[in-house]
C-alpha positions, 0 to 999 in steps of 0.5 A, a space after each residue: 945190964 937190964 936193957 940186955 937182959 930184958 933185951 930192950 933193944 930187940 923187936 923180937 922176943 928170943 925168950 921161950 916164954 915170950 914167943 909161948 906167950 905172944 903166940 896164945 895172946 896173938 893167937 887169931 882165935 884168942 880175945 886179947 888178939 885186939 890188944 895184941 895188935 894195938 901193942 904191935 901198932 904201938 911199937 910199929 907205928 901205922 902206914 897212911 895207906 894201911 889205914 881205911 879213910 
């Protein structure tokens, strides 16, 4: 089906090509580093305490 090859139902990339890619865009040195952590915040949600209020 189209969830499991997309592997909708996995937090975690188990492609190749995703993890090369999530690890260039998340790279701490890289300038799309702040959309990747808005995507992670996205899918993950936030933790009150994590917040700085």
């Amino acid at each position: 089906s189209a969830t499991k090859l997309i592997g909708m139902h996995e937090f975690e990339p188990t492609d190749a090509f995703l993890k090369d890619v999530a690890a260039i865009v998340c790279n701490n040195d890289a300038w799309t580093q702040p959309l990747c952590k808005n995507v992670i915040f996205l899918l993950a949600g936030f933790g009150s305490d994590e917040l700085n209020m």
